[in-house]
C-alpha positions as CSV (number, residue, x, y, z in Angstrom):
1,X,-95.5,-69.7,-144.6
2,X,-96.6,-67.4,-141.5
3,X,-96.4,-71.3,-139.6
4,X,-92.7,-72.1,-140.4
5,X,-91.9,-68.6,-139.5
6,X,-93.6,-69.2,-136.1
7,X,-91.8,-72.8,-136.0
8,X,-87.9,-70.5,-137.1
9,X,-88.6,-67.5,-134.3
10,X,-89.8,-70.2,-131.9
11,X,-87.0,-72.8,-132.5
12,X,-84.3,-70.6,-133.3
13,X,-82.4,-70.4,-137.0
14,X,-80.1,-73.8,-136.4
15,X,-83.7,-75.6,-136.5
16,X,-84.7,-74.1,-139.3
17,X,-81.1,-75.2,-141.0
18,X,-81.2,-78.9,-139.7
19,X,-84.8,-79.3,-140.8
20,X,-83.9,-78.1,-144.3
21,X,-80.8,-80.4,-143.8
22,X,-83.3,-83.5,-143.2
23,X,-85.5,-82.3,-146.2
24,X,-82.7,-82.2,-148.6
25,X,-81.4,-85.8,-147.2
26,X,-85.0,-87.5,-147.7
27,X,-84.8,-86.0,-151.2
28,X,-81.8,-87.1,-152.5
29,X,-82.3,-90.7,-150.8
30,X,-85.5,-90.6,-153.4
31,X,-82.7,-89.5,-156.3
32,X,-80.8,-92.2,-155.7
33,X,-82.6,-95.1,-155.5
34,X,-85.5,-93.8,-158.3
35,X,-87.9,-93.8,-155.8
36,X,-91.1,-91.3,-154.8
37,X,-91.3,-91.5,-150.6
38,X,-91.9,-87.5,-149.9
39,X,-94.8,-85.0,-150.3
40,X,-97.4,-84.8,-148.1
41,X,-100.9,-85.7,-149.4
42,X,-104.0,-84.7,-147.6
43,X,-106.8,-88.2,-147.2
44,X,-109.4,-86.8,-149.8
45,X,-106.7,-87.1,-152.2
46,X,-106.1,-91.0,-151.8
47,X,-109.4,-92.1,-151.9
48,X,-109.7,-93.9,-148.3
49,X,-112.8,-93.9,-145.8
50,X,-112.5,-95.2,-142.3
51,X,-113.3,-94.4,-138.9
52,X,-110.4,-95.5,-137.3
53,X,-108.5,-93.2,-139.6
54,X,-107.2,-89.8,-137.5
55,X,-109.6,-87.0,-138.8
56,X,-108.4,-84.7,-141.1
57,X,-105.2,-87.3,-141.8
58,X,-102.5,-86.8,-144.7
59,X,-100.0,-88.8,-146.2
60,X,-96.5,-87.5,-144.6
61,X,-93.1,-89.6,-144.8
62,X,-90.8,-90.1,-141.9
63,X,-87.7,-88.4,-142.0
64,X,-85.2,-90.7,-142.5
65,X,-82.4,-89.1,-139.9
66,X,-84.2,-89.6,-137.1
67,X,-85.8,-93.2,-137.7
68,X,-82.1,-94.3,-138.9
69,X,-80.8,-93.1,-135.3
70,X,-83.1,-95.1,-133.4
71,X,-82.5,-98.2,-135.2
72,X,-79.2,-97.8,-134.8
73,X,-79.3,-96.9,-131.2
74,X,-81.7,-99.6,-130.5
75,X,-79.1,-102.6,-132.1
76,X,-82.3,-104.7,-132.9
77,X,-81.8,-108.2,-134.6
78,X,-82.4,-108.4,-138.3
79,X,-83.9,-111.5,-137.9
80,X,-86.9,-109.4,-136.1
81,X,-90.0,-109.5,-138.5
82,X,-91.0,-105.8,-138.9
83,X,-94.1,-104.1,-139.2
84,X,-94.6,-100.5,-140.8
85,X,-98.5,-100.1,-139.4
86,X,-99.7,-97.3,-142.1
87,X,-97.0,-97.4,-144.2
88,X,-97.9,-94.9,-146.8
89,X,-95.4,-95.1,-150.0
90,X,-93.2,-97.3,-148.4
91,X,-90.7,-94.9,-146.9
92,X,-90.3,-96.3,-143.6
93,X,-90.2,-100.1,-145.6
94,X,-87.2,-98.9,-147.3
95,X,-85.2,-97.8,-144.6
96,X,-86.2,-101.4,-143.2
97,X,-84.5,-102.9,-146.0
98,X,-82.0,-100.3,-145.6
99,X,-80.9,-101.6,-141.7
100,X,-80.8,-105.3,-142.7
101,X,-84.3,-106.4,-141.8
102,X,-85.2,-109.6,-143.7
103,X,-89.3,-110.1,-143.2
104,X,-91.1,-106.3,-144.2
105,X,-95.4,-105.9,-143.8
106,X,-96.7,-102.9,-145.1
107,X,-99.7,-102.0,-143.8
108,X,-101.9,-99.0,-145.6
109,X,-105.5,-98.4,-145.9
110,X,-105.2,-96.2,-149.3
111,X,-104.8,-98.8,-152.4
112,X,-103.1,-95.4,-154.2
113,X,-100.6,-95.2,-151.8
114,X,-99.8,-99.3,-151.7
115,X,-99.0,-98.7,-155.9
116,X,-96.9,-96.5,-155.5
117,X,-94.9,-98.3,-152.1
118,X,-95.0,-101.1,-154.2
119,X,-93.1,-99.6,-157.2
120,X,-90.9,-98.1,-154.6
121,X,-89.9,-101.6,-153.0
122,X,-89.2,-102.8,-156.8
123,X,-86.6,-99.9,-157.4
124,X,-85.3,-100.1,-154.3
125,X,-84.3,-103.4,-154.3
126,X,-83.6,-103.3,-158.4
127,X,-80.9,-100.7,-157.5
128,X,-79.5,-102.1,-153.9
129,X,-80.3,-106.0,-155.1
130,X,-82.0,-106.5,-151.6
131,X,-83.8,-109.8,-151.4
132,X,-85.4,-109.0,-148.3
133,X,-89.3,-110.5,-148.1
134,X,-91.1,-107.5,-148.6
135,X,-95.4,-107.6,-148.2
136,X,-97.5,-104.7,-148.7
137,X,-101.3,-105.2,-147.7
138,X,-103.9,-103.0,-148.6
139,X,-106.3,-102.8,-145.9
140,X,-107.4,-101.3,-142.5
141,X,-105.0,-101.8,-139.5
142,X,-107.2,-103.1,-137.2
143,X,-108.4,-105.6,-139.0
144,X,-104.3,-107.4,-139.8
145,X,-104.1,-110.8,-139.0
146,X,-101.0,-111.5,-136.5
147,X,-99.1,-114.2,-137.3
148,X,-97.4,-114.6,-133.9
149,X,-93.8,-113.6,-135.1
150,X,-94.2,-110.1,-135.3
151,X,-91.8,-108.2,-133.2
152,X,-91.2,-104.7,-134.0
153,X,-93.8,-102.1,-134.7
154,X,-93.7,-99.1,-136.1
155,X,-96.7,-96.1,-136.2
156,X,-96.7,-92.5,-137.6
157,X,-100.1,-91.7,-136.1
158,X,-102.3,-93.7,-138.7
159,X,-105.3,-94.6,-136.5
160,X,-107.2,-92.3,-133.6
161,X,-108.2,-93.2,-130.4
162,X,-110.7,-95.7,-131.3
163,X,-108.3,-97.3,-134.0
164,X,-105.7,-97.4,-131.2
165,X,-107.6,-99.4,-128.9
166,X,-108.7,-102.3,-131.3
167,X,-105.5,-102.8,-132.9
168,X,-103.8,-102.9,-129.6
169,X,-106.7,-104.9,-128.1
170,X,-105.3,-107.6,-131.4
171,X,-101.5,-106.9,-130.4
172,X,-102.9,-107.9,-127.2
173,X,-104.1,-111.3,-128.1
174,X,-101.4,-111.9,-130.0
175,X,-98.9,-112.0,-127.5
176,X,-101.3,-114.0,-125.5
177,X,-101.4,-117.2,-128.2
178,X,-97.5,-116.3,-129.0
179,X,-95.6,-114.6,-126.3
180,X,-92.4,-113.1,-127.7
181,X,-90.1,-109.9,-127.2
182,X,-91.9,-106.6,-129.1
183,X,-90.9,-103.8,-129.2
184,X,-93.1,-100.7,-131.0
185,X,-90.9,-98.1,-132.3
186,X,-93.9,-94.8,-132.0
187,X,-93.2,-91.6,-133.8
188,X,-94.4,-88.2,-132.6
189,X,-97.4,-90.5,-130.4
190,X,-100.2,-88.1,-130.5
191,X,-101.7,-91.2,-128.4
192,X,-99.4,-90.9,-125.8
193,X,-101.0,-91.3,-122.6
194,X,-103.2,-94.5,-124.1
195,X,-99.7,-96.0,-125.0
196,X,-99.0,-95.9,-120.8
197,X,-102.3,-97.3,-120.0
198,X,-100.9,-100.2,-121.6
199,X,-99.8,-102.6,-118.9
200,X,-97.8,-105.3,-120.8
201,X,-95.5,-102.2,-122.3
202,X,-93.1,-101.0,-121.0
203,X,-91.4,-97.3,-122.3
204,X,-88.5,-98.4,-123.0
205,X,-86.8,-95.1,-124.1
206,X,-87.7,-91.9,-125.7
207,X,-85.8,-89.8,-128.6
208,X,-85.5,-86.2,-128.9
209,X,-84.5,-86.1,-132.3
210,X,-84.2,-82.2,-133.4
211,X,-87.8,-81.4,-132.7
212,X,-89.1,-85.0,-133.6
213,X,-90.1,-87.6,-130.5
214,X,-89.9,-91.1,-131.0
215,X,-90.7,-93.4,-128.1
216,X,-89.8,-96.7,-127.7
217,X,-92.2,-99.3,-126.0
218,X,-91.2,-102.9,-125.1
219,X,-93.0,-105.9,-124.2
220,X,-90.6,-109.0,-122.6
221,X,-92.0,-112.2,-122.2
222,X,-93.0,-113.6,-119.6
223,X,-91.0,-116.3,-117.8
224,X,-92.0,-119.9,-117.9
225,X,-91.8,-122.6,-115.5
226,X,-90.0,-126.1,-116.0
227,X,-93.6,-127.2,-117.8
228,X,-94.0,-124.3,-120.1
229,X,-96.6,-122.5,-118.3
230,X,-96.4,-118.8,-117.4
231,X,-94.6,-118.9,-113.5
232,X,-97.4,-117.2,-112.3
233,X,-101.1,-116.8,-112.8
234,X,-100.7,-112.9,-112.4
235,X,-98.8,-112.3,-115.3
236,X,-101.5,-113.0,-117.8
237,X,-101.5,-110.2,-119.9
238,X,-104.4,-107.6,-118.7
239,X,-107.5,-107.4,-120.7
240,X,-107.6,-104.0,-122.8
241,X,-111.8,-103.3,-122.3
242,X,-114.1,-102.9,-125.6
243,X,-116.7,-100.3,-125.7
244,X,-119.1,-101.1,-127.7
């Protein structure tokens, strides 16, 4: 309580009436499709043990007012494959559905959490008769398999520094076998400054979104010459360094 009266004195009262706004929008968007996307569940309560896992992480839904603006703003193709990377109860893969996107991974570490995104994605589409190819996997984030067709991201914070690296270092050599336009949609990035050491992203745009920050990351490929090669032997994509 003292902490959302720090956040209301801070912010000032509209805040405090737009964030209630927001809660009261995610909650009836769970009313009307008879699905379970909200709470906030703290890691010992989902039974998951990693150590690319943030410390101390918890099981919080993305708003859907702000995600819905950047999609929106951003225009992307529904023929983009889309990736939630820690997708919790399936929030983020409904809202997916929601913009028109056709091919939806769910990636989540907790097998609790994948249940109950999977009964989401079932009522979801029950009540909205979406046909949309939906997958949820159950399993740690830096160990997914790219297919090469992956080409929009999106992260809430589900792995620390470490995590970051190797499932980055695999984005990495993913765009190496299958080059292709990416972009990684990043909520709140508490990994910021590792995001710009990136050099085959580009920040493509950033989102002040009443308190929340999204940033926008894109990768273009690279241009190829009449026999298919890349135009020049500089533009192999860097190599992100392992520590062991």
């Amino acid at each position: 309580m003292k902490k959302k009266f720090n956040q209301v004195r801070k912010r000032g009262f509209k805040y405090a009436f737009q964030s209630l706004a927001y809660k009261l929008q995610d909650h009836f968007f769970d009313l009307k499709y008879g699905t379970d996307t909200g709470g906030k569940i703290w890691t010992p309560k989902v039974a998951i043990s990693v150590d690319y896992l943030e410390k101390g992480r918890s099981y919080k839904a993305t708003r859907l007012k702000p995600i819905h603006t950047v999609l929106n703003e951003l225009s992307l193709s529904r023929e983009l494959p889309f990736v939630d990377v820690g997708s919790g109860k399936g929030r983020v893969l409904l809202l997916a559905m929601e913009y028109g996107f056709q091919k939806i991974t769910g990636i989540e570490y907790s097998g609790a959490l994948c249940k109950i995104a999977e009964e989401n994605v079932r009522a979801y589409q029950k009540r909205t008769g979406s046909a949309a190819d939906i997958r949820i996997y159950e399993m740690d984030a830096t160990r997914y398999e790219f297919e090469g067709e992956e080409s929009v991201l999106y992260l809430f914070n589900p792995l620390n520094h470490a995590g970051m690296e190797v499932f980055f270092y695999n984005v990495q050599r993913s765009l190496e076998a299958h080059d292709r336009e990416l972009w990684i949609i990043y909520n709140n990035p508490k990994h910021g400054e590792f995001m710009k050491s990136l050099d085959f992203l580009e920040e493509h745009r950033i989102f002040i979104l009443e308190g929340e920050k999204v940033v926008v990351y894109l990768h273009q490929p690279y241009p190829k010459t009449a026999f298919g090669g890349v135009e020049d032997q500089q533009l192999r994509l860097p190599i992100i360094l392992m520590q062991a």
